[in-house]
C-alpha positions in Angstrom: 152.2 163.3 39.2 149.4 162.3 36.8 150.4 158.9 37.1 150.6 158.9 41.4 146.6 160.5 41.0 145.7 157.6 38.7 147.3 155.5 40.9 145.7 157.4 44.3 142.3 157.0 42.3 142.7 153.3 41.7 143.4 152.6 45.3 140.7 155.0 46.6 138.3 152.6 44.2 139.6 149.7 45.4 139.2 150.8 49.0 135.6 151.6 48.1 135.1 148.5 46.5 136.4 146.6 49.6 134.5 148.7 51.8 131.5 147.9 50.1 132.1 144.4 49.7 132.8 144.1 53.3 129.5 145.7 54.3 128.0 143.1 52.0 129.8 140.4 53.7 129.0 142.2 57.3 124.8 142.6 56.0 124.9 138.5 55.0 126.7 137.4 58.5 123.9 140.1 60.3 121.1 138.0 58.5 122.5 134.8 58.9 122.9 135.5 62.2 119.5 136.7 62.7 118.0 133.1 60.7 120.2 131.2 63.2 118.7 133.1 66.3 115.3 132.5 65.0 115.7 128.7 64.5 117.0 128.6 68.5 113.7 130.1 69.0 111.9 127.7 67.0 113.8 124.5 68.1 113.4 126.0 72.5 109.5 126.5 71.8 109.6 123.1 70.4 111.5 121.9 73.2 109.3 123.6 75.6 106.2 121.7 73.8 107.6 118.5 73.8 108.7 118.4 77.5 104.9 119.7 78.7 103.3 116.7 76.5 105.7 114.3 77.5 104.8 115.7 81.6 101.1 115.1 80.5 101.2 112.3 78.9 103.1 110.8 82.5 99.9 112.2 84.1 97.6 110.4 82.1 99.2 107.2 81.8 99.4 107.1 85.6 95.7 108.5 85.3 94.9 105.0 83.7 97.0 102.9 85.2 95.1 103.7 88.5 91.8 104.0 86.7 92.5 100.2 85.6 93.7 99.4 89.2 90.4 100.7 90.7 88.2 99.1 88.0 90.4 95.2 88.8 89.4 96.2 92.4 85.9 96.6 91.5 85.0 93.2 90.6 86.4 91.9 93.1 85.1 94.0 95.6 81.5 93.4 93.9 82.1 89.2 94.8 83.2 90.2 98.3 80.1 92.2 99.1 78.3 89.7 98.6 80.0 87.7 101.6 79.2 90.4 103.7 75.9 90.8 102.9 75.5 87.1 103.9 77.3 88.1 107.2 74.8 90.4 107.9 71.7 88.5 107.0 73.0 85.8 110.0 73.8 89.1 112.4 70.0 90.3 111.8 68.7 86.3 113.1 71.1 85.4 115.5 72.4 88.6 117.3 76.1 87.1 117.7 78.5 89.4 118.7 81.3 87.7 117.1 79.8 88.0 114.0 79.1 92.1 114.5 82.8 91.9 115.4 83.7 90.1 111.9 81.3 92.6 110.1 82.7 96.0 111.7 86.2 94.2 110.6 85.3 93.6 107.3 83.5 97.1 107.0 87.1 99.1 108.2 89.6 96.4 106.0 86.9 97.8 102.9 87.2 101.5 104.2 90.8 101.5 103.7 90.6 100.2 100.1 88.3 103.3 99.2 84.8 101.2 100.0 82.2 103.1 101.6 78.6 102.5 103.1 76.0 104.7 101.1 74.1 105.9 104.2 69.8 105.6 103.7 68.5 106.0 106.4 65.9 108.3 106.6 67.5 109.9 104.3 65.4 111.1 100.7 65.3 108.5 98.0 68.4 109.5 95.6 68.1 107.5 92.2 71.7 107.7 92.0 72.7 106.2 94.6 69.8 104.1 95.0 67.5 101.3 93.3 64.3 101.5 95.0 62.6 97.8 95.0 58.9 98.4 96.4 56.7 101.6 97.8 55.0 101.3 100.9 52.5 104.2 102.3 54.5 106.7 104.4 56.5 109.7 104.6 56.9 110.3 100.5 60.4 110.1 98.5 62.0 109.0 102.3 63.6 105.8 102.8 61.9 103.2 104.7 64.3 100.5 104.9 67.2 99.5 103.4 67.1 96.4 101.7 70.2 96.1 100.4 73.6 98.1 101.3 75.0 100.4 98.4 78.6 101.2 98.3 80.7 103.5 96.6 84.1 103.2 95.4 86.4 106.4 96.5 83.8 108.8 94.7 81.9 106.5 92.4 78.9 104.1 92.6 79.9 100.8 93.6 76.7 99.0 93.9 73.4 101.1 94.6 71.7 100.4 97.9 68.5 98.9 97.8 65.3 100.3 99.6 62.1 100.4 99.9 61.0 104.0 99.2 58.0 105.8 101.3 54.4 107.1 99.2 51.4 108.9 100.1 
């Protein structure tokens, strides 16, 4: 009987020793497992980042593909004004209908490109949107005539209009 005890002890120890070992084991798998859900975390958020700066930089390489586009545009446009400028110069001495036609044409062609007339008018003198070339005595900081047309390009200065600018 003393021998079955020993024996009964020696498996109870053994049982113990297993159950302790396997609650070692079961601890290591619960922190392993815990590392591994942390690095998913780790690699999503930097899944998450890399996907919004890849969306951003799309928008701002399409940001400065158009900015580019528009500035290409703006020389040219700058060397066709000029043309029309002469159009309206021969309008203003000769009257011609034809030609108001070919100005009104060229004015809505450079409308649907983005151009548009700065309007001066009787309006205040603006120095942002315009040069002033001489003073003349009359209503003060109005515009008295318009010199030159100014233009902007969607929502920036083209070329500033050019007027003559009222004084006391």
């Amino acid at each position: 009987m003393m021998k079955q005890k020993g024996q009964n002890d020696e498996l109870l120890e053994d049982k113990n020793n297993k159950n302790a070992s396997n609650g070692d084991e079961v601890d290591e798998v619960v922190d392993e497992l815990e590392g591994l859900k942390q690095q998913i975390q780790d690699f999503e958020n930097k899944y998450k980042r890399a996907i919004a700066d890849y969306q951003n930089l799309q928008k701002r390489v399409q940001e400065e593909k158009s900015e580019w586009i528009r500035s290409a545009n703006k020389d040219l446009l700058l060397r066709i004004l000029t043309v029309l400028d002469t159009l309206i110069l021969v309008y203003q001495h000769t009257q011609d209908k034809n030609v108001q036609v070919s100005i009104q044409q060229f004015l809505d062609v450079l409308k649907a490109e983005g151009v548009i007339k700065i309007e001066t008018a009787g309006k205040d003198f603006n120095p942002h949107i315009m040069e002033c070339i001489t003073t003349e005595s009359g209503e003060e900081n109005k515009v008295l005539e318009e010199i030159r047309a100014g233009y902007m390009l969607y929502d920036k200065i083209l070329r500033p209009a050019q007027v003559k600018v009222g004084k006391k």
